[in-house]
Each structure stands twice: as structure tokens, then as C-alpha cells.
C-alpha positions in Angstrom: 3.3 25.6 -25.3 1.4 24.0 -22.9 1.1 25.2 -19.2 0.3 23.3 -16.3 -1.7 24.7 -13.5 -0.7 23.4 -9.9 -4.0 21.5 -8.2 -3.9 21.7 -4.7 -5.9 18.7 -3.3 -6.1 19.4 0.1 -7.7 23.3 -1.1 -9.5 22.3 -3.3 -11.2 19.0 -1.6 -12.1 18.3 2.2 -12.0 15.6 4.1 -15.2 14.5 4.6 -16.3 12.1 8.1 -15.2 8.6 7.6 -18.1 5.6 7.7 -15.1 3.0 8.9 -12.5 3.8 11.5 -9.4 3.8 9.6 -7.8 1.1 12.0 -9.9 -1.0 10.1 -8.0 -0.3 6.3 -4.8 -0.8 7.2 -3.6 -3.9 5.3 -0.6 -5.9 5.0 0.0 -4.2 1.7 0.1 -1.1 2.9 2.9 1.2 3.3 3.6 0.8 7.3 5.3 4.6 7.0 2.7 6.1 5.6 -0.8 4.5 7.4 -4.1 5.7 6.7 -4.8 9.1 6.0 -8.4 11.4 5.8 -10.9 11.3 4.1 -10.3 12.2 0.4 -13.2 10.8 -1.5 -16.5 9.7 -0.5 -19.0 7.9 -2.9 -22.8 6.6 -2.7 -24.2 3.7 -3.1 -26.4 3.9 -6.0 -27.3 0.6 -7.2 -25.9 -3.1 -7.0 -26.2 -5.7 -9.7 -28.1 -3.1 -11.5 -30.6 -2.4 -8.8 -31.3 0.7 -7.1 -31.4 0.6 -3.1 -33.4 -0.2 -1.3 -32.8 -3.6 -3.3 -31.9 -6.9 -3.2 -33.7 -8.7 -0.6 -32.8 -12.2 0.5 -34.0 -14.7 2.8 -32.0 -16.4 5.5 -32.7 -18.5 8.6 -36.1 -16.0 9.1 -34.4 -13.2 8.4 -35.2 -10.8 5.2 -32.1 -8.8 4.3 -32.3 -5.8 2.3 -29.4 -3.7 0.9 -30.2 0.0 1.7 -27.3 1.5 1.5 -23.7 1.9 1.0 -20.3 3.9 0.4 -17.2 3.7 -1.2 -14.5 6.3 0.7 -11.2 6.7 -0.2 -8.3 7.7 2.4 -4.7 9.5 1.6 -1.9 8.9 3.0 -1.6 10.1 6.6 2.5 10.4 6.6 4.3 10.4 3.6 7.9 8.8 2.1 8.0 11.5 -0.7 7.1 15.3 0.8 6.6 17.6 -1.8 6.9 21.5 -0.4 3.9 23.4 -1.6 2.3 26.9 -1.0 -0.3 25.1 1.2 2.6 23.3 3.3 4.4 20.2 2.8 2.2 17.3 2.0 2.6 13.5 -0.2 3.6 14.0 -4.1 0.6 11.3 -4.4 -2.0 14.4 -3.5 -0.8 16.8 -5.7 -1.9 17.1 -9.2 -1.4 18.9 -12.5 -3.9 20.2 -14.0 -3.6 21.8 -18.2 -4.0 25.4 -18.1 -8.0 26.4 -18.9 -9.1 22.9 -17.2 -12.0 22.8 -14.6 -12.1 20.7 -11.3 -14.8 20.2 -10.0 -14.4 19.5 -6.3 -17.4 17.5 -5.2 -17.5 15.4 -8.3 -13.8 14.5 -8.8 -14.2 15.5 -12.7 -11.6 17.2 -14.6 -13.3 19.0 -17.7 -10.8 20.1 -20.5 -10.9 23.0 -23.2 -11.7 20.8 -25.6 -14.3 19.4 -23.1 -13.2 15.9 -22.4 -13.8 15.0 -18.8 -11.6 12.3 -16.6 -11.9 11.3 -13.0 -8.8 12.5 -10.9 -8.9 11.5 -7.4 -7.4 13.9 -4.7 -4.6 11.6 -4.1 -3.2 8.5 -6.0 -2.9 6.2 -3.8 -4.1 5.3 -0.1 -7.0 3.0 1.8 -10.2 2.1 0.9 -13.3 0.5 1.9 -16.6 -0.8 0.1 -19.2 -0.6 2.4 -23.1 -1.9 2.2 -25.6 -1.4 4.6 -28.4 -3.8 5.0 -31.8 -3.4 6.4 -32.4 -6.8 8.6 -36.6 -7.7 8.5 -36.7 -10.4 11.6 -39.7 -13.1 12.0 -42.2 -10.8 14.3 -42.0 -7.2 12.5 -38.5 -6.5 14.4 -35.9 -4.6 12.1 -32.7 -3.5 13.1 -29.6 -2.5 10.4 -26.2 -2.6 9.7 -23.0 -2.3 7.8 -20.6 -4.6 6.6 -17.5 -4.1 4.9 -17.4 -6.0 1.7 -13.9 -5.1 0.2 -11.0 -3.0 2.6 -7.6 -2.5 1.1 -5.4 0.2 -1.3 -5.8 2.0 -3.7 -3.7 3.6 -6.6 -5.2 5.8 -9.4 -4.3 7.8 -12.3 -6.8 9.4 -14.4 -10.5 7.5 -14.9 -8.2 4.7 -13.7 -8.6 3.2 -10.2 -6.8 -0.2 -9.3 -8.3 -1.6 -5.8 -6.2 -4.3 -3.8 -8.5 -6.3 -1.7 -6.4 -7.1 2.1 -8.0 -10.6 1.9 -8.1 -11.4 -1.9 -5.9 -8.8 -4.3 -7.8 -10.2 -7.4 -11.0 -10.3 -6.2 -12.4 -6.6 -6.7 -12.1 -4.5 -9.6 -13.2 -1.2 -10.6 -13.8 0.8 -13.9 -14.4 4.6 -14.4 -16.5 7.0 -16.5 -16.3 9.9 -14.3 -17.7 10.6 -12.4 -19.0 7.0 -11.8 -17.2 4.2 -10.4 -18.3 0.8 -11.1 -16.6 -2.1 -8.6 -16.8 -5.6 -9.7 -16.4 -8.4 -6.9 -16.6 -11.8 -6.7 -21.0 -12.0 -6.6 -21.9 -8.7 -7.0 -21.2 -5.3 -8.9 -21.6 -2.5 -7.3 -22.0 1.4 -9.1 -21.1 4.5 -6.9 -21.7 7.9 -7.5 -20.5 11.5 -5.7 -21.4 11.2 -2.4 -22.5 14.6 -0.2 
């Protein structure tokens, strides 16, 4: 018989700081009565279109642009529609998890290992706010730099194991992600971006 151990997200993983004000996720698609929540997952920037940062460079109007940088953070729910009573307090069915019995988590990489040693990405929570985020180094005409951060793709989310469906607020089609945990790989319209476990 198998047993099923009851994963506690918010024990087990802590909201890290947020690189975007949340005001800035909330999307039309999003659930008005549940809004943006904290912090649940926070990835790195590790390379984009195959290319480790610093990478990338381009040249516009005197200006050399450099991609240094970037995240990928994830954000629960802050209310919920569907509480769920738990020893750690009430809190959204979408951030808590069965585990089987003998599994490991491991709380900074997302990974669930099995017995039998398979390993799948399981987000704290299954749904929620995102936001892709780059941040470019800006070489100006004169030896000036200065940098900054743009958000390439803000939205939802919904996952299920090694599964993670992203719904762009400006274009729901136009960013896609694939898993092999513990790396994300996010597809958009000109670029592909890989993230991995963040500190």
C-alpha cells in the first residue's frame, strides 16, 4: 500500500526577496480574489540562446548592450478561493503537496527524488504570478555604463510535476517553458532563456 507523506510548502520553502514589486504581475488573467502572493521560487539566469552571461551584446544607436543577468521568480497566491486547514495554519490547496512515503525534497532545488531514484520538479505552489527578468549592462559612447532590468515576460503560472505552463499578460502563446529538474528552460518569441536554482 502506498502512503503519502504531507509536504508543507510554506515549512519546507521560504519566501525569498522579490526582484519585481508584485503590483507589477498582476494580469488580467489572474484570479482578482486571490492577487499576488510571496515569493515561492526564485531562479538564475544562467545562459540565453545558449550563452552564458555576461553575453549577448548588441549595438544600438551608440549604445552596446550586454545581458548580465537575470531571474525567473515565482509568486503564490496571496488569498486563496480554496483554504485547506493544515498543521501549519490554513493556507491555498495550490501550496500543498503530496509527497510518496521514502521521497526526498530538496528545498533549495525544487527536486523531488524518489526510492527508486527518479527526480521531478515540484514547485511550492501550482499556480500563481510570474516574471522573466534580464538585466543588461548599457556600454554608452564615452566609457559611461550604467544598468538595468527589464521584464521580458509577466503573467501566471500553473504547474504540476516537471510541468510548468506560463501565460504571458500581453501574449498567452508567446512564452513557453520545459523542465528537467531542476532546470527550467523558457522559450519566447527571439530568445530562449535556461534558469537554474537561484540563492
Amino acid at each position: 500500500m502506498k502512503r503519502t507523506i504531507l509536504l508543507l510548502t510554506p515549512l519546507l520553502f521560504s519566501a525569498a526577496c522579490s526582484v519585481t514589486s508584485p503590483s507589477d504581475l498582476v494580469t488580467s488573467s489572474s484570479d482578482p480574489k486571490e492577487g499576488v502572493g510571496p515569493v515561492i521560487a526564485h531562479y538564475t539566469l544562467t545562459a540565453e540562446d545558449g550563452n552564458a552571461p555576461p553575453c549577448c551584446a548588441i549595438d544600438s544607436a551608440g549604445v552596446r548592450i550586454t545581458v548580465v543577468g537575470g531571474a525567473l521568480t515565482f509568486h503564490g497566491p496571496a488569498g486563496y478561493r480554496d483554504t485547506v486547514f493544515t498543521p501549519a495554519g490554513p493556507m491555498s490547496r495550490a501550496c500543498v503537496h503530496g509527497v510518496p512515503n521514502g521521497a526526498i525534497v530538496n528545498g533549495h532545488t525544487y527536486t523531488v527524488t524518489l526510492t527508486d531514484g527518479t527526480r521531478y520538479l515540484l514547485l511550492p505552489c501550482d499556480r500563481g504570478a510570474y516574471a522573466l527578468i534580464v538585466i543588461r549592462r548599457l556600454d554608452h559612447e564615452g566609457g559611461s555604463s550604467t544598468t538595468d532590468s527589464i521584464v521580458v515576460s509577466s503573467g501566471t503560472f500553473s504547474a504540476k510535476p516537471d510541468t510548468i505552463d506560463l501565460v504571458d499578460s500581453r501574449n498567452p502563446r508567446s512564452f513557453t517553458a520545459s523542465v528537467t529538474a531542476p532546470t527550467v528552460l523558457v522559450t519566447g518569441p527571439t530568445h530562449q532563456y535556461r534558469f537554474d536554482p537561484g540563492n
